[in-house]
C-alpha positions in Angstrom: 175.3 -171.4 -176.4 171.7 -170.1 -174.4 172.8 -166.5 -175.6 173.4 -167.4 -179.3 170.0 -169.2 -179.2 168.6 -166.3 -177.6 169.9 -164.1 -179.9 168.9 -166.2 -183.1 165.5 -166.2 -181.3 165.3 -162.5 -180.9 166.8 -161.5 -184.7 163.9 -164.3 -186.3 161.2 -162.5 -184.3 162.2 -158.8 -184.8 164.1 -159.0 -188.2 162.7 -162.3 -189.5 164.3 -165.4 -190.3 164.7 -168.9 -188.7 167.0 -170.4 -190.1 169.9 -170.2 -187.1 167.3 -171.8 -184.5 167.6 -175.3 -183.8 164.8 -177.5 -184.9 163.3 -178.2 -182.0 162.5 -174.3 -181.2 161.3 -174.3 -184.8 159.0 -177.0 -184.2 157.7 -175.7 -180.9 156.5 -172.2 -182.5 154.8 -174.5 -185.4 153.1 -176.5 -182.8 151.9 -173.6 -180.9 150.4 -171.8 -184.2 153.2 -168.9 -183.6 155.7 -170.0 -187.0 154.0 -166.6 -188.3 156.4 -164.6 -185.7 159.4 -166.0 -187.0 159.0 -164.2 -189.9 158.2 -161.1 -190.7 154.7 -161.1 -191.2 151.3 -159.2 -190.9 151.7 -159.8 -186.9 154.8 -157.8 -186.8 153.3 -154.9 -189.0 150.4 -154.5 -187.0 152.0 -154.5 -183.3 154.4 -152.2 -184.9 151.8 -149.9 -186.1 149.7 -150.2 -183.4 153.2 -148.7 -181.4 153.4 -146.1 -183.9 149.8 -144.9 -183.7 150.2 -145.0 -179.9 153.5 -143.1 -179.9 152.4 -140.4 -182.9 149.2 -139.4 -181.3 149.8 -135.9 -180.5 150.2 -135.6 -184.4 147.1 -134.9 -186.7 145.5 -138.6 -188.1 146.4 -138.0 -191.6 149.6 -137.2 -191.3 150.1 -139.5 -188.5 148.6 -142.6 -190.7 151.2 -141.2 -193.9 154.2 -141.0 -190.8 153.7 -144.7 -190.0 153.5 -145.9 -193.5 156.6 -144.6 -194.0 157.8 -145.9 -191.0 157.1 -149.0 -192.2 158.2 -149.1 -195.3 161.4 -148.1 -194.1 161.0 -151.5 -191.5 159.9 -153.4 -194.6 163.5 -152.2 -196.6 165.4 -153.3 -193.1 164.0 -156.7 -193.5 164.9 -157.6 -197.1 161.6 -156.7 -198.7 160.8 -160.3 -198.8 157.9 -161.3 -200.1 155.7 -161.5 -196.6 157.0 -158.3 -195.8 155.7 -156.6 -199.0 152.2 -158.2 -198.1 151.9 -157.2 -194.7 153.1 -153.2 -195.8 150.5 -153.5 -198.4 147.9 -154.8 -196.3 148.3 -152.7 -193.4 148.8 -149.6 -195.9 145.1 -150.9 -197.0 143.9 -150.9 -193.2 145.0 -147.2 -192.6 144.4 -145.7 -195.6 141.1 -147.4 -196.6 137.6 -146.0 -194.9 134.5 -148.1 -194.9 135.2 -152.3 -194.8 134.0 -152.3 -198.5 136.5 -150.2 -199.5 138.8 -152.1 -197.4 137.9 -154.9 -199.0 138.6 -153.4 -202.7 141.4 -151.9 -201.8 142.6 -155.2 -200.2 141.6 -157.2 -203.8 143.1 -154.9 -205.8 146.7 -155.1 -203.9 146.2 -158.6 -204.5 145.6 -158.1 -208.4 149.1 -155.7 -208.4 151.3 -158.0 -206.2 149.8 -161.1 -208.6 151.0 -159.1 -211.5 154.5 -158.9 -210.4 154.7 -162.4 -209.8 151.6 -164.6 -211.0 152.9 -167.8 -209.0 152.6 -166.2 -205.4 149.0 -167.5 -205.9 150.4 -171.0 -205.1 152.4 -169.5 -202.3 150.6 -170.9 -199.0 152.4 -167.5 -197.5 150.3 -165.4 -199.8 146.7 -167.4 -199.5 147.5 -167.0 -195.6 148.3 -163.1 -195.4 145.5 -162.3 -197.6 143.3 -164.9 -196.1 143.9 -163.3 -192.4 143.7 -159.7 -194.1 139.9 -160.9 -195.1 139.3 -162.7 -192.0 140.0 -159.2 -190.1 137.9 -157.1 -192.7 135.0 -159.5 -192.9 134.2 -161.9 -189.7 136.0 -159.4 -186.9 132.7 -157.5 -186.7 130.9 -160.9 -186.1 134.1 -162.3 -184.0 133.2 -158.8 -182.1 129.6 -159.6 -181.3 130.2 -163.3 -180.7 132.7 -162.8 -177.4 131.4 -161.8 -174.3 131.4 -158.2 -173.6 132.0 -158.9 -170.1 136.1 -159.5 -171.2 137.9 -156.5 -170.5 138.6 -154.4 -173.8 141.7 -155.4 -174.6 141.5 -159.1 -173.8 138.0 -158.8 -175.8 139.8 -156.9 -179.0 142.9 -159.1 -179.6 140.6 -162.9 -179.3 137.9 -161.4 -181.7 141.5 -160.4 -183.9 142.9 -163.5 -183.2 139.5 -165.3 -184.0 138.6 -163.8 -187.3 142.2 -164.1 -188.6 142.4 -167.7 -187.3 138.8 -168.8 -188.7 139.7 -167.2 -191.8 142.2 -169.3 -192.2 141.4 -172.8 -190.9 141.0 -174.1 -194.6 144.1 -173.2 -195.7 145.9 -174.4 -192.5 143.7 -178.1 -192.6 144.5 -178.4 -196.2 148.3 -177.6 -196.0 149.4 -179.4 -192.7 146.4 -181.5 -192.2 146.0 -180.2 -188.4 145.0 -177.3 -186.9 146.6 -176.1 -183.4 143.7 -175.3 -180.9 146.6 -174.0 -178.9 147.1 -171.3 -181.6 143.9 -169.1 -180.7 145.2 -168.6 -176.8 148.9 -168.7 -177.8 148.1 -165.4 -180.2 146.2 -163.5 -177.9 148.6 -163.6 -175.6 
């Protein structure tokens, strides 16, 4: 039964999906601000392109950044093109292709504007206000998230809480509003 579980656990966080885990394991990831890695989301795009980027770095950056779009596009087709999944390809598609933050941050609006006009009631979707919501949270407060954490922290540990910070703050009213808590387990539990 620990292997099923396991494996239910594993398929959710690679694949998406949560629907074979008991409640209690359910309710533990919720608790811990970490339901967003039981379904595909714009966690699992952006470990997976940070992978690619890392793995494809003895090819040239443009065709590297038009290698892991594919790549994940393909990863997005393997896990049902579900809504979140077509946000997070967007978005991230937005991240690598996009240059300065304020082109980011039309490019960002206007993948908003196109998914809104294949389906106008996504806007209601508390799955869309949080992707794009973290998507603007990294664009706009991770330069302030950056400058507001010691730079004594080693780089990495300094990178991922200002990421985790400006995606988190970006989305506090959402997450107040909705659930009427907020985790301050969540910060730590998505650095590490």
């Amino acid at each position: 039964a620990a292997g099923a579980e396991y494996g239910a656990l594993l398929s959710g966080m690679v694949l998406g999906g949560s629907s074979r885990l008991d409640e209690e394991t359910r309710e533990l990831f919720t608790d811990n601000g970490l339901a967003h890695l039981l379904s595909v989301s714009g966690t699992h795009i952006v470990l997976l392109t940070g992978l690619l980027l890392a793995l494809l770095q003895w090819v040239p950056l443009p065709w590297r950044k038009f290698i892991v779009i594919i790549l994940l596009a393909a990863y997005a087709l393997l896990c049902g093109l579900r809504p979140p999944v077509l946000r997070a390809l967007a978005m991230s598609s937005v991240l690598l292709l996009g240059g300065s933050g304020a082109e980011r941050g039309r490019l960002l609006c206007l993948v908003a504007a196109l998914l809104l006009c294949m389906q106008p009631l996504w806007l209601a979707d508390i799955g869309f206000q949080l992707s794009f919501g973290a998507a603007a949270g990294l664009l706009w407060l991770l330069p302030a998230c950056q400058r507001l954490l010691p730079q004594a922290l080693p780089a990495p540990i300094g990178e991922a809480a200002a990421v985790s910070l400006a995606a988190q703050l970006a989305v506090l009213p959402l997450e107040v509003y909705y659930f009427q808590q907020f985790s301050l387990i969540a910060l730590v539990s998505n650095i590490v």
